[in-house]
C-alpha positions in Angstrom: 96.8 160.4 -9.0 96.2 164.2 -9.0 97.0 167.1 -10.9 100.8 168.8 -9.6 98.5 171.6 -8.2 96.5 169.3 -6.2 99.1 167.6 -5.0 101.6 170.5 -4.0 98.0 171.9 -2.4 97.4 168.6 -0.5 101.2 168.6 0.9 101.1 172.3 2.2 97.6 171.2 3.8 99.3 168.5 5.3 102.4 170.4 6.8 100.9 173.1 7.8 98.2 171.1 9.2 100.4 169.0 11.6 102.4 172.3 12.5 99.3 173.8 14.2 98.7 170.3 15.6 95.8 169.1 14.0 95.0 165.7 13.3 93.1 164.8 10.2 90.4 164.2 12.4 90.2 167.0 14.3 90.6 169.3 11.5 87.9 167.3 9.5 85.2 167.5 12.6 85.7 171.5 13.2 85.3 172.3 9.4 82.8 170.0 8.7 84.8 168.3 6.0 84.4 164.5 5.7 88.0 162.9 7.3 88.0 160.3 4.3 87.3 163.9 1.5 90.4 165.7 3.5 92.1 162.9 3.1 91.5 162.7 -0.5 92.6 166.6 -0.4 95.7 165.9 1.2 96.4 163.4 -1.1 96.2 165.5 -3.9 93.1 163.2 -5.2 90.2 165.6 -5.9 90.0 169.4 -6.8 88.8 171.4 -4.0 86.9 174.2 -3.9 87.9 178.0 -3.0 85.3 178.2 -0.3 87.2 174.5 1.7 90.2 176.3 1.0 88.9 179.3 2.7 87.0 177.4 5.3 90.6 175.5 5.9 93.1 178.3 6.2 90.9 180.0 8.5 90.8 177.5 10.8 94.7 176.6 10.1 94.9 180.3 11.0 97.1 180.9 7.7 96.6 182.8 4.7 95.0 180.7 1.6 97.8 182.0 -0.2 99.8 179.5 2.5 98.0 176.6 1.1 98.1 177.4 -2.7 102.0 178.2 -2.7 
């Protein structure tokens, strides 16, 4: 189990993610994140870094500030 920030960042991923239609894969293949790692992220499992959450929002076309709230 994660840290509460982790895991409120990993649920905002998440619904934000499948309300631009993404699938976990699809999302992991055009970021070049690892599908297993995002799932981790989702999860709220590991720490992620401000450049994946850059990298993330910018292909979720949302602010990072979307992610992190």
């Amino acid at each position: 189990m994660g840290s509460p920030i982790c895991e409120a960042f990993g649920r905002n991923l998440r619904a934000i993610r499948k309300s631009k239609g993404f699938s976990q894969e699809r999302l992991a293949h055009e970021t070049g994140i690892d599908r297993s790692y995002l799932g981790k992220i989702e999860r709220g499992e590991v720490n992620i870094t401000i450049e994946k959450i850059y990298l993330l929002a910018d292909h979720l076309q949302c602010s990072p500030k979307d992610l992190l709230t």
